[in-house]
N, C-alpha and C positions, 0 to 999 in steps of 0.2 A: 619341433615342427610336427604337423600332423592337427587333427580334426579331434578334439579331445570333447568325449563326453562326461560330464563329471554328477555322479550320482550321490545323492543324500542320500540316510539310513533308507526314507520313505520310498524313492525310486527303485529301490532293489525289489519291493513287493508290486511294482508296478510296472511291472516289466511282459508284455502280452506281444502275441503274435496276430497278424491281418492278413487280408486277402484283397486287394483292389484290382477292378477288373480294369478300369480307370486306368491306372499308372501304366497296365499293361499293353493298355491300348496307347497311349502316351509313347511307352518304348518300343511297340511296332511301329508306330511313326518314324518315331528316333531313326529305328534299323533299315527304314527305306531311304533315309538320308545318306549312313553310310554302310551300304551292305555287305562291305567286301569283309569289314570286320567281324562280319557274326555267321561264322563259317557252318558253325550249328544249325541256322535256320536257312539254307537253302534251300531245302524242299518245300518249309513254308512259304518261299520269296515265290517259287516257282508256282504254288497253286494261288497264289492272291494276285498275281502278276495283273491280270489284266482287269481285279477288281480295283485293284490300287490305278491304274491308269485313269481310272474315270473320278479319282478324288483331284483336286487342287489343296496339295498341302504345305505349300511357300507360305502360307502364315501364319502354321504351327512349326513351320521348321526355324523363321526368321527368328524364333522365339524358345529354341534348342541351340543356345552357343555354345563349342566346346568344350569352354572354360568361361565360368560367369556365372550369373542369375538365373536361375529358371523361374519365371515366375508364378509364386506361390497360391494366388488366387486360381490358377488352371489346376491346382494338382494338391486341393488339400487332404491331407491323411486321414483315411477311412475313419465313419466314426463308432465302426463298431467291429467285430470278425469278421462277417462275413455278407458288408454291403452288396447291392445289385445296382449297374451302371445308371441305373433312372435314379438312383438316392445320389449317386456320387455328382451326377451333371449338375441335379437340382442346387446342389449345394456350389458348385462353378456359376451356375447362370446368379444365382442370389448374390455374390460380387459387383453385379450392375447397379446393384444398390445405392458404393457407396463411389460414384464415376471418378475422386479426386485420388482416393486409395488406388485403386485401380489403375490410373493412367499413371504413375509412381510406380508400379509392379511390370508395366507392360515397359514403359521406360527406361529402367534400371535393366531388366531382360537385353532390348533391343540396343542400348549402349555397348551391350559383349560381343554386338556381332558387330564386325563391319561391314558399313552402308546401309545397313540395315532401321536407322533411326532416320535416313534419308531418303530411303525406299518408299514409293508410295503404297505400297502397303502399310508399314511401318508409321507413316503420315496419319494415314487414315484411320488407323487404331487411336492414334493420339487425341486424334480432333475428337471423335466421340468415344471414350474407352467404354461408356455403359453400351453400348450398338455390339464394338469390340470385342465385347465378354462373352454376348448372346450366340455371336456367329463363331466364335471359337469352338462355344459350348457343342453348336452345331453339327460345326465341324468333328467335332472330337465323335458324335452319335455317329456319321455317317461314318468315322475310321473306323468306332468300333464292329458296326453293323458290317464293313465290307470286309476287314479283315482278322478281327478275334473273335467277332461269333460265332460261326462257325466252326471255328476249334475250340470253344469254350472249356467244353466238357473233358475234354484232352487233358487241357492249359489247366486247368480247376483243379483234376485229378493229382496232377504234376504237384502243383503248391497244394496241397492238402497231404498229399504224403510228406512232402519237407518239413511241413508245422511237426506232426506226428513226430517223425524220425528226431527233430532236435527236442521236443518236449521231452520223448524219453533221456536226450543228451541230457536236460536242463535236469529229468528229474535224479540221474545217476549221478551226477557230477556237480550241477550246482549252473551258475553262472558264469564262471572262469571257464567252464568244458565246451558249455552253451556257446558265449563267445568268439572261443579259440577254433571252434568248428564251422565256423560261419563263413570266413574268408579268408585269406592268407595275409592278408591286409591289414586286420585287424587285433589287437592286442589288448591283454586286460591287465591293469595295473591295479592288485588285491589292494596295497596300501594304502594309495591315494583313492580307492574307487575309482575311476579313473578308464574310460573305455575309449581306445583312441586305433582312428585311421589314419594307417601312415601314409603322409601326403608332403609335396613339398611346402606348403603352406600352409601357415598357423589360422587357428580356429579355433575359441573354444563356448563350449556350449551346456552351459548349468541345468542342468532337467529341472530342477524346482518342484518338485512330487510329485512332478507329470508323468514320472517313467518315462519307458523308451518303446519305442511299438517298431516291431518289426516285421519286415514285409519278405517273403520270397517271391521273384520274378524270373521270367522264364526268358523275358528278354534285356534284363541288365547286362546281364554276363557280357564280358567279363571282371567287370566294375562291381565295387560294394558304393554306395550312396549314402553318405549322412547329409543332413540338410532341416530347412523349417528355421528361419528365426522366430523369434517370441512372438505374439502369443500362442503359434503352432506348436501344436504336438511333435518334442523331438520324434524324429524317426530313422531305421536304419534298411535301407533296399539291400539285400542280399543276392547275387545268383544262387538258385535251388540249385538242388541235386537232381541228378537224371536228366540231364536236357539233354545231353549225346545221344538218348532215345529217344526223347521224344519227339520225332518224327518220322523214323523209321516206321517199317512194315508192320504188324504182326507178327508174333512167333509163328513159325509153323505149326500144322497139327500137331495136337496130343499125339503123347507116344499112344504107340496102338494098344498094348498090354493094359496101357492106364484107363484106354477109351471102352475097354472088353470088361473092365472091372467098373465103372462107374457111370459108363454111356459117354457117346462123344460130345453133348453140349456140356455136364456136367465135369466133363475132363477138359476141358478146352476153356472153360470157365476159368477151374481151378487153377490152372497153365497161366490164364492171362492174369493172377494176383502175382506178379512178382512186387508190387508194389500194393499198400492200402487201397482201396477203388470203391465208388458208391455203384450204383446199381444203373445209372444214368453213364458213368460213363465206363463200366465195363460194354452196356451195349452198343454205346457208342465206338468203343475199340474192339467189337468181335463181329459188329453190324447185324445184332439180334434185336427182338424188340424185349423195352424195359421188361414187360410181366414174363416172358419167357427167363430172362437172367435171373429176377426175385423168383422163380420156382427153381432153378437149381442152385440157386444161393440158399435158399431155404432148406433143401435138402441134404446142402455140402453144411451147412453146421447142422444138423440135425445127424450126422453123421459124425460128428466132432474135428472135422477137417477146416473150420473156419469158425473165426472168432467173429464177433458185430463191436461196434464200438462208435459212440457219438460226436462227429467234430464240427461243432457250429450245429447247420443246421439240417446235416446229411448223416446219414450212415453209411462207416465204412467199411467193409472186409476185408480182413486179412487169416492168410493159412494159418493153421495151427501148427505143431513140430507135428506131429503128422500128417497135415497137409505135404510142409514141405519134404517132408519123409519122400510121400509118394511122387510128388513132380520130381524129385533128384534124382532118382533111384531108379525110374521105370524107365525101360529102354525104349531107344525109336523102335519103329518095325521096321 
């Protein structure tokens, strides 16, 4: 039993990590459906509260059943690392295209839910599924616009460290470390090739030298996601690492000692890499503006305290053992 990926020689070298902002905006939807379950994000429920009140999203939700379909035309996998939500809708609204496919995807969806294929909502998808596609697409902009743009840069930060952290996994260890580290869920079977989530139901699904593209989210958790029939790109949703943080406060100030040795923006800076961070959104989690943070990012590796390094299409920062030397070490005041 279980969701079994099965890899050819060719899928092992095509095996890449994405970032959609799409899906994420997809699983905040999801999380307003049921939010008791995502105890993590209650501080975000509580500041989008009354942006979400003014969306109508009963016909993205009719179309989120527990167990079933999701339909694949709403949510295809990124076509590159590090899409931006205007390329990802573009390519949902282009589904209008082909209206018989589509009423087949929205169909198969709304059969998982109950009443839902009797619902006039659900009706009225059916009759014109090209109309359907567009107002979904819609939809999905105005979710994004009210609820994950505004943390974007947060949220971006978040999954851009998790690629990082498992690349190093993938490059120390291989694909069986990669793997095994991704969810508890998941198991790699070296013999068979063979990458499978353990589910009570059978599944299985030949990558064909498409590889497997893998996504971290900040609002799966606590589910891993395989999914995509053919001819989609297999793909695998992960919960990232660090979400218990990420909504929390701020650290407090720099220790003082450390703020007397390096001044307190370039101490406070340094404080706030406990994790990879570009420069967009260190200032966005210290509330400085961008060119002030690239002057003392500039200065903190010029000093050998921070490494630069290219992910997509950002640069990220991270401490050096000397950095972390001195954030450990130095005392509060």
């Amino acid at each position: 039993m279980g969701f079994h990926y099965r890899f050819a020689p060719a899928d092992l070298l095509r095996c890449r990590f994405a970032i959609s902002p799409r899906w994420e905006t997809a699983e905040a939807v999801r999380v307003l459906l049921l939010p008791r379950r995502h105890a993590y994000h209650l501080p975000w429920l509580s500041r989008i509260r009354s942006a979400a009140a003014g969306l109508d999203l009963r016909p993205l939700w009719l179309l989120m059943p527990a167990k079933g379909h999701n339909p694949d035309l709403l949510s295809p996998p990124p076509s590159g690392p590090s899409v931006t939500i205007e390329e990802e809708l573009a390519r949902v609204r282009a589904a209008a295209g082909d209206p018989e496919a589509a009423r087949e995807d929205l169909r198969r969806s709304l059969a998982c839910t109950p009443g839902a294929l009797e619902s006039a909502i659900g009706a009225r998808m059916l009759e014109d599924p090209a109309r359907a596609v567009q107002e979904l697409a819609d939809l999905y902009e105005r979710a994004w616009e009210a609820l994950v743009a505004p943390h974007w840069p947060r949220l971006r930060a978040l999954l851009e460290a998790d690629i990082l952290f498992h690349s190093r996994r993938l490059a120390a260890g291989g694909l069986e470390a990669l793997f095994e580290g991704l969810h508890p869920d998941l198991r790699w079977h070296g013999g068979s090739q063979t990458l499978t989530i353990e589910r009570p139901s059978h599944h299985d699904r030949e990558l064909g030298g498409q590889g497997l593209l893998l996504m971290p989210s900040a609002f799966v958790w606590p589910e891993v996601v395989g999914g995509y029939d053919p001819p989609w790109q297999p793909t695998l949703v992960y919960p990232a690492r660090g979400i218990g943080a990420l909504w929390t406060a701020a650290a407090g100030p720099a220790p003082q000692a450390l703020a007397g040795l390096l001044g307190r923006g370039r101490a406070e800076v340094l404080c706030a890499l406990h994790e990879p961070a570009s420069t967009t959104a260190l200032a966005h989690r210290l509330g400085l503006a961008p060119s002030t943070v690239s002057a003392h990012l500039k200065a903190l590796r010029a000093a050998g305290l921070l490494l630069a390094f290219r992910q997509g299409h950002q640069v990220l920062y991270e401490r050096t053992p000397l950095g972390i030397a001195l954030t450990s070490s130095a005392p509060q005041a």
